[in-house]
BAZA-740356 format. One record per residue (C-alpha): x, y, z; residue number from 1; residue in three letters. Coordinates in nm, 3 decimals. Layout:
<sites>
c1->X; c2->Y; c3->Z; k->NUM; r->ALA;
...
</sites>
This chain:
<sites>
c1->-2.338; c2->8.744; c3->6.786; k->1; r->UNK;
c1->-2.359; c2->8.606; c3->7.162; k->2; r->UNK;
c1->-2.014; c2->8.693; c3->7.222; k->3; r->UNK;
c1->-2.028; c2->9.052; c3->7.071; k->4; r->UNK;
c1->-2.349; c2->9.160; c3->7.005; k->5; r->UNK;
c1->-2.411; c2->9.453; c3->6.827; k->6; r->UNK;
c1->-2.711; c2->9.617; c3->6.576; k->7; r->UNK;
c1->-2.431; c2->9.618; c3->6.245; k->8; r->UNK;
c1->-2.332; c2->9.262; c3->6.322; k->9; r->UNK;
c1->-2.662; c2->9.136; c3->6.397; k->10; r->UNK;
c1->-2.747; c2->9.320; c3->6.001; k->11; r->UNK;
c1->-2.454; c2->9.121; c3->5.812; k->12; r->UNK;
c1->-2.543; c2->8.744; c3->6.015; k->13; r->UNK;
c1->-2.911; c2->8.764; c3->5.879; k->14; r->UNK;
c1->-2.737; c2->8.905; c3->5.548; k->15; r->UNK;
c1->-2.587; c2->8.587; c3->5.553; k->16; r->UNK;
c1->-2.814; c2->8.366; c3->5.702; k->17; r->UNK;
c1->-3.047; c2->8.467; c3->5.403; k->18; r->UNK;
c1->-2.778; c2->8.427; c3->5.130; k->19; r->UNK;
c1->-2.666; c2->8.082; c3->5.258; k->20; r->UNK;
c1->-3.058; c2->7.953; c3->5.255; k->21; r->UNK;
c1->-3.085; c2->8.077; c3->4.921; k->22; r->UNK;
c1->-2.781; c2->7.881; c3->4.774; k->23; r->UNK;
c1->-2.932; c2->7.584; c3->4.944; k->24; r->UNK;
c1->-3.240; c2->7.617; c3->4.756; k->25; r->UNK;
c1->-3.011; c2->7.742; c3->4.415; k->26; r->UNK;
c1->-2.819; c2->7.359; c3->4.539; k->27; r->UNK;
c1->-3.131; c2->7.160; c3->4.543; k->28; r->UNK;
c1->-3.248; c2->7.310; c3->4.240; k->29; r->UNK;
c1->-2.942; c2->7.223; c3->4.054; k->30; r->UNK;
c1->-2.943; c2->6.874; c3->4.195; k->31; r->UNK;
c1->-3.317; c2->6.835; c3->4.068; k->32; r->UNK;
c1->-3.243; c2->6.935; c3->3.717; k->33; r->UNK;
c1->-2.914; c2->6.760; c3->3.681; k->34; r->UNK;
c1->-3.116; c2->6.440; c3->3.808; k->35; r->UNK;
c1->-3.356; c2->6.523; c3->3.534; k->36; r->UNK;
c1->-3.096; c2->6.588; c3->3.259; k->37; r->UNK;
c1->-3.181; c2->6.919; c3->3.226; k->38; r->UNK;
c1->-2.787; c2->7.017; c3->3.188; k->39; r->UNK;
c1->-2.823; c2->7.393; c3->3.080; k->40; r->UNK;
c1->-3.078; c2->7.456; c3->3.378; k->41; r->UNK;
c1->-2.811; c2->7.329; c3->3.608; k->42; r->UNK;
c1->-2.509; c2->7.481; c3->3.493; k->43; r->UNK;
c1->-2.726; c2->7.833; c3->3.503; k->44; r->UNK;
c1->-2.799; c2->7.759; c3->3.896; k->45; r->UNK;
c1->-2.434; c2->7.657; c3->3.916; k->46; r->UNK;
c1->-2.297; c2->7.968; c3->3.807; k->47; r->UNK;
c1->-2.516; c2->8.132; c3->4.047; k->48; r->UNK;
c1->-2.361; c2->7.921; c3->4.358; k->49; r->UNK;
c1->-2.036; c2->7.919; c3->4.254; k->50; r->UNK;
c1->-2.032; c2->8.304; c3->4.190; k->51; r->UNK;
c1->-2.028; c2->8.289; c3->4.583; k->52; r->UNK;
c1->-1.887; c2->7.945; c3->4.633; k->53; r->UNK;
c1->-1.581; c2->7.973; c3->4.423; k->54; r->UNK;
c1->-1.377; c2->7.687; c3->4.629; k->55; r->UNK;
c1->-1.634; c2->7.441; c3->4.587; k->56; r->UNK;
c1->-1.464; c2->7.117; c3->4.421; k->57; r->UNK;
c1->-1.738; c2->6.877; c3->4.423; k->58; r->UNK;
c1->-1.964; c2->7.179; c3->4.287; k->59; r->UNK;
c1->-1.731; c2->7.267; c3->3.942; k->60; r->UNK;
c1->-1.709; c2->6.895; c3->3.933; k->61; r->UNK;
c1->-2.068; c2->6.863; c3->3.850; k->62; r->UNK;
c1->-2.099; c2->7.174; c3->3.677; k->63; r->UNK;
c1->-1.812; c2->6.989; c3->3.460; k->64; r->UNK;
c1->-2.010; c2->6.669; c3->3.432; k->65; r->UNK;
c1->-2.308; c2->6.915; c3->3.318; k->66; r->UNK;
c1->-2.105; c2->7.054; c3->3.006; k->67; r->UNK;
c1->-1.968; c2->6.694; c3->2.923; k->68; r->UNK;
c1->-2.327; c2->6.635; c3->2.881; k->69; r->UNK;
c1->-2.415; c2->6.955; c3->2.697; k->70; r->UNK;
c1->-2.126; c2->6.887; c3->2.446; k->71; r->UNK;
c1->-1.882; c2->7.167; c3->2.565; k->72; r->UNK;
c1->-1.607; c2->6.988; c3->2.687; k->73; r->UNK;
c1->-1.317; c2->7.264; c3->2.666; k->74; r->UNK;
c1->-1.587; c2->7.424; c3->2.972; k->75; r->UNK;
c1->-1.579; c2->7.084; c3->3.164; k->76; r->UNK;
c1->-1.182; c2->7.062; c3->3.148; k->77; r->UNK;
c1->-1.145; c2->7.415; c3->3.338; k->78; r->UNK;
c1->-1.353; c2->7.324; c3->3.568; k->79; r->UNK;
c1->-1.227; c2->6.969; c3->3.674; k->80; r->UNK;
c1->-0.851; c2->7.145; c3->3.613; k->81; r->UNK;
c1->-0.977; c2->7.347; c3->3.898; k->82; r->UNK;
c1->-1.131; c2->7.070; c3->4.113; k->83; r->UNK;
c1->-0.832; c2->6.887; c3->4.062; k->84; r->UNK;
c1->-0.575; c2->7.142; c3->4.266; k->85; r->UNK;
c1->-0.895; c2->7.214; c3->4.529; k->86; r->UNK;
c1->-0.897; c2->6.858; c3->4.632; k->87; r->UNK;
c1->-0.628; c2->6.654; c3->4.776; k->88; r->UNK;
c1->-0.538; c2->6.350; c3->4.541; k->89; r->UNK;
c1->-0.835; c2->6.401; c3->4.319; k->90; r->UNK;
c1->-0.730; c2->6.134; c3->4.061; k->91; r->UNK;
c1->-1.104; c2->6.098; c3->3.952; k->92; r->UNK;
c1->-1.057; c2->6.460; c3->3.799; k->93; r->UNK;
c1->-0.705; c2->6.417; c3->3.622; k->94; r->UNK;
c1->-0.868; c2->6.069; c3->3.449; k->95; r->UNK;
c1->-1.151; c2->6.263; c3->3.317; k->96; r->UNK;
c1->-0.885; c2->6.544; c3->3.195; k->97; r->UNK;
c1->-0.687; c2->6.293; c3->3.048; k->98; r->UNK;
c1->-1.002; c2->6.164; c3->2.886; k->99; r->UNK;
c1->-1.167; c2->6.458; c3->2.759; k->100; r->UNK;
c1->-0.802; c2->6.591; c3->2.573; k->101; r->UNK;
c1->-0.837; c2->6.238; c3->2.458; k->102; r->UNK;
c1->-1.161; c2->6.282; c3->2.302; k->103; r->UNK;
c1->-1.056; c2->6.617; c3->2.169; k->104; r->UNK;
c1->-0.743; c2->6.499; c3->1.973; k->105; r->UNK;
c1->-0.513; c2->6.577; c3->2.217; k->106; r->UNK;
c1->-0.327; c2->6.307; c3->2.259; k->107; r->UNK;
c1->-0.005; c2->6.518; c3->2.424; k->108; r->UNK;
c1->-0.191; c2->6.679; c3->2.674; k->109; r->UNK;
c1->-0.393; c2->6.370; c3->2.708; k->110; r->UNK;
c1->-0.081; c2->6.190; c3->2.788; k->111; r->UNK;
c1->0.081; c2->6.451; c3->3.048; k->112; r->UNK;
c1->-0.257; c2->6.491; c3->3.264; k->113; r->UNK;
c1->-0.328; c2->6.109; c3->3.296; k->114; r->UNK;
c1->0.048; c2->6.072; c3->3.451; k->115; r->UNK;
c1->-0.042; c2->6.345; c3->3.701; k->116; r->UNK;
c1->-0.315; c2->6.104; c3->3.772; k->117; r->UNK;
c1->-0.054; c2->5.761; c3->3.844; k->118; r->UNK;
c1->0.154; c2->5.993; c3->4.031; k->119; r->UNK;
c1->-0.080; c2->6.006; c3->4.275; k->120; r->UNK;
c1->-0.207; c2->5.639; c3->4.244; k->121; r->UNK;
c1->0.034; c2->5.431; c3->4.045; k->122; r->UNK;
c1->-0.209; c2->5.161; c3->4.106; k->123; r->UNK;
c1->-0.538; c2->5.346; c3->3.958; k->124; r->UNK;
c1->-0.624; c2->5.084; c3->3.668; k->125; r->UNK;
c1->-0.878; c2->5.326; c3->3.484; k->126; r->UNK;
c1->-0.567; c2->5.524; c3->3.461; k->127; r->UNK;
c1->-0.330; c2->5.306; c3->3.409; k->128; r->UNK;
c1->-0.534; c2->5.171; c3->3.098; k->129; r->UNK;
c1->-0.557; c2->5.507; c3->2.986; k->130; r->UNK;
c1->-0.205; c2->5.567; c3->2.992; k->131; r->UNK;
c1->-0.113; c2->5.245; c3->2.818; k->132; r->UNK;
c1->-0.329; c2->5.347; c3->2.544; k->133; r->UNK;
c1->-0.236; c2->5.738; c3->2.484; k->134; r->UNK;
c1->0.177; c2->5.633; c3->2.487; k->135; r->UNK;
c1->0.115; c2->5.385; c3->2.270; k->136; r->UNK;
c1->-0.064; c2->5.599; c3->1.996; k->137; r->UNK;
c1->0.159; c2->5.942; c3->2.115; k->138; r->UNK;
c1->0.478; c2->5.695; c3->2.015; k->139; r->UNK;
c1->0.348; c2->5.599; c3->1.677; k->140; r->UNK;
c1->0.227; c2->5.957; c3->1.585; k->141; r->UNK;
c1->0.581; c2->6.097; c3->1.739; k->142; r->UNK;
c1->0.796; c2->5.796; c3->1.509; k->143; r->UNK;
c1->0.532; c2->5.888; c3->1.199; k->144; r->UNK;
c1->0.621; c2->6.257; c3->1.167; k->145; r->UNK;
c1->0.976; c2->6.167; c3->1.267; k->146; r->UNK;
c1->0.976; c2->5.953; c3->0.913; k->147; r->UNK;
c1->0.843; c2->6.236; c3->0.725; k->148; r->UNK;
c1->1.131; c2->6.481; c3->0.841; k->149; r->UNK;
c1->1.337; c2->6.219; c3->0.743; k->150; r->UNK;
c1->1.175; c2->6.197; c3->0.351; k->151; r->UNK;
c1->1.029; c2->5.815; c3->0.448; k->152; r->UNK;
c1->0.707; c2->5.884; c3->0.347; k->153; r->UNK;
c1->0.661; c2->5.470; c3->0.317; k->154; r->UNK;
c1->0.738; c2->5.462; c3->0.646; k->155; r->UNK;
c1->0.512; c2->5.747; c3->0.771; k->156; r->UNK;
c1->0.213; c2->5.630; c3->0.580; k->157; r->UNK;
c1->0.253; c2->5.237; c3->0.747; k->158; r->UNK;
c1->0.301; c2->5.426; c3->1.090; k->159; r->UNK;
c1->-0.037; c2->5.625; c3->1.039; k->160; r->UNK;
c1->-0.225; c2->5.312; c3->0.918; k->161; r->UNK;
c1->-0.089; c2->5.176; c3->1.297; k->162; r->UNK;
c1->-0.251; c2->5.454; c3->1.455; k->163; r->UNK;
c1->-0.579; c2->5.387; c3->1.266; k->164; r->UNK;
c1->-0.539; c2->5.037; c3->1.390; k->165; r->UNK;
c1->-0.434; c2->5.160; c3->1.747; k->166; r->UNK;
c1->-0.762; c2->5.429; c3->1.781; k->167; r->UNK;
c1->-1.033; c2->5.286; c3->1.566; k->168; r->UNK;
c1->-1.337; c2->5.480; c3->1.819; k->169; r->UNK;
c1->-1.251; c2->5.826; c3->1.839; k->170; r->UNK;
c1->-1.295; c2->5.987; c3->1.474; k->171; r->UNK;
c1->-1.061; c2->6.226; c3->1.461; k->172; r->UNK;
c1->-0.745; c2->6.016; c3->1.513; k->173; r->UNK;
c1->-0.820; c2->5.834; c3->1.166; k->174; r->UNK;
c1->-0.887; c2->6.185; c3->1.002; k->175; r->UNK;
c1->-0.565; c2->6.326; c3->1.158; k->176; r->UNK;
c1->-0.373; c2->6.018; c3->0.990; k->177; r->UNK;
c1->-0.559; c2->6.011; c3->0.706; k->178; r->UNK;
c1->-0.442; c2->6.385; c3->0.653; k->179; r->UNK;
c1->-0.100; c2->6.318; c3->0.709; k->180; r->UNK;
c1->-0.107; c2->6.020; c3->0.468; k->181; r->UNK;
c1->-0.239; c2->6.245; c3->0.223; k->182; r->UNK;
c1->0.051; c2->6.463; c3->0.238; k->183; r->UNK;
c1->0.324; c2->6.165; c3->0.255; k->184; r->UNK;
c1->0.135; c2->6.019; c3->-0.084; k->185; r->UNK;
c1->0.165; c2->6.352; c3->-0.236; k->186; r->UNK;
c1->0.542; c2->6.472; c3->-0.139; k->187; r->UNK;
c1->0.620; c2->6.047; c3->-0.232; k->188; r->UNK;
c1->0.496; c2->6.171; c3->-0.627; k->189; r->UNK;
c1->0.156; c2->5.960; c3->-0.602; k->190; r->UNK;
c1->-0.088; c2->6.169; c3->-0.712; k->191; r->UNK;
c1->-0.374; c2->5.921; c3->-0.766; k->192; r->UNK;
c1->-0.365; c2->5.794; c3->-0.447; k->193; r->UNK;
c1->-0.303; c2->6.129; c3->-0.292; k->194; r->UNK;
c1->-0.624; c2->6.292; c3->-0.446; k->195; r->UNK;
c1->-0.843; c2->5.951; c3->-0.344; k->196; r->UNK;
c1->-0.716; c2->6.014; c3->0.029; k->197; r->UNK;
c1->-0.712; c2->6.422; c3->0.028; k->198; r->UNK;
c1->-1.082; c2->6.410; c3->-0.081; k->199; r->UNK;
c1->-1.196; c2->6.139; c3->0.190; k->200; r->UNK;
c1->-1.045; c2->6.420; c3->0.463; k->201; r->UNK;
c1->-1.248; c2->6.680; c3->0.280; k->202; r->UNK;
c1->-1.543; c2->6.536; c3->0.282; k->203; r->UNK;
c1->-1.557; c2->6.502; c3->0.668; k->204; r->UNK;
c1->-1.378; c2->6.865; c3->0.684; k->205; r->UNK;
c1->-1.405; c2->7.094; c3->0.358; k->206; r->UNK;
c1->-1.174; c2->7.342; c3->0.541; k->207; r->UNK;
c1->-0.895; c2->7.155; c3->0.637; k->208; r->UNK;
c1->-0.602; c2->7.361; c3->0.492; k->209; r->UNK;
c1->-0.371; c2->7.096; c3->0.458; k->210; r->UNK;
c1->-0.548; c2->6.833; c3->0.258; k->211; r->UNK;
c1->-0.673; c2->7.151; c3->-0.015; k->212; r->UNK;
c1->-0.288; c2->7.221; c3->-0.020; k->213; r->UNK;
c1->-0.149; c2->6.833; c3->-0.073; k->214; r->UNK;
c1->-0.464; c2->6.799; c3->-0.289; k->215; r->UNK;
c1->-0.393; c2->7.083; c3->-0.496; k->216; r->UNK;
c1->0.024; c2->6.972; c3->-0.518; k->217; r->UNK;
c1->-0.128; c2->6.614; c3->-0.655; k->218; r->UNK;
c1->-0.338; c2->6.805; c3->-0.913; k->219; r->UNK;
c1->-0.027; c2->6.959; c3->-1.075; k->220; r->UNK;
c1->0.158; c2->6.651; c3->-1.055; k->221; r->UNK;
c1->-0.128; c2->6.480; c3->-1.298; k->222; r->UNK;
c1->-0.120; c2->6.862; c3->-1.519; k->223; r->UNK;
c1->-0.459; c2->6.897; c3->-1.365; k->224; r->UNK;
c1->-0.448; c2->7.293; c3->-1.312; k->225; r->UNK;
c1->-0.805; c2->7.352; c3->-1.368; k->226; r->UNK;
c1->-0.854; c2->7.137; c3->-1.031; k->227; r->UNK;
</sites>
């Protein structure tokens, strides 16, 4: 305004003199109710901010941190994904990626984000003990279904049992092998076992497609076709 001072110029710095107080406030606000775990409050004054503020890493990396909280983590990983290219060597958001796909069962993706991470810092140990443990259970899932192209369902089902032994925290690991052990028992003509193991899948998910289907093969097998 001092070096070119005119009335429509003067109009648009108050404009956004205004708008930039009020995202302070909206900022503050956020802060406070993050601070106080009130996570939906803060993503809702995070939207607002970032409606305006769209390059704003460390912003979508709280608003991430806010939906890890609020149990929506497929929200948090866009967000950090994000964060991750807006920030130079942001290895904090790759490990929490990496982490996150983790959680989720997604041990491939898991896998490929925490290397973006060591390719930055080959030296980052809350990476590197990330990475030790996805390869690890990516190799015996990869060498398990490998066995079960091959007709070694012997094989396949001591592979899974590794990967229950390799993962024993995150739930859905053990009810991903347990599945797939399910199947092997069935296609290997062991229809006890298979409907003892199909059953413990489908009591923890009465939808799962494949189990009903290996259940149901094990059912014939025993002439149970009311079942």
């Amino acid at each position: 305004l001092k070096s070119n001072p005119s009335n429509n110029e003067e109009k648009e710095a108050q404009t956004q003199l205004t708008k930039s107080d009020e995202l302070q406030r909206l900022h503050s606000q956020a802060l406070s109710a993050y601070r106080q775990e009130d996570y939906e409050a803060a993503i809702s004054l995070l939207d607002e901010i970032l409606a305006v503020c769209v390059w704003d890493a460390e912003l979508r990396e709280l608003r991430a941190e806010c939906y890890i909280k609020e149990g929506e983590p497929s929200k948090a990983i866009s967000d950090l994904k994000a964060a991750a290219k807006l920030k130079n060597d942001n290895t904090e958001a790759f490990y929490k990626i990496s982490r996150i796909y983790y959680q989720l069962g997604d041990h491939e993706l898991s896998l490929s984000e925490v290397r973006e991470c060591l390719k930055l810092d080959q030296d980052h140990k809350q990476c590197f003990s990330l990475y030790k443990q996805v390869k690890k259970l990516n190799k015996q899932i990869e060498s398990a279904e490998e066995f079960i192209r091959e007709g070694r369902y012997e094989d396949a089902i001591s592979k899974y049992d590794s990967v229950m032994k390799t993962e024993p925290e995150v739930p859905i690991y053990a009810t991903r092998a347990k599945e797939r052990i399910c199947h092997c028992l069935s296609k290997n003509q062991q229809p006890t076992e298979a409907i003892k193991v199909c059953t413990e899948v489908l009591q923890l998910e009465p939808t799962n497609v494949n189990a009903l289907k290996d259940r149901a093969e094990a059912y014939l097998l025993e002439d149970l076709y009311e079942e």
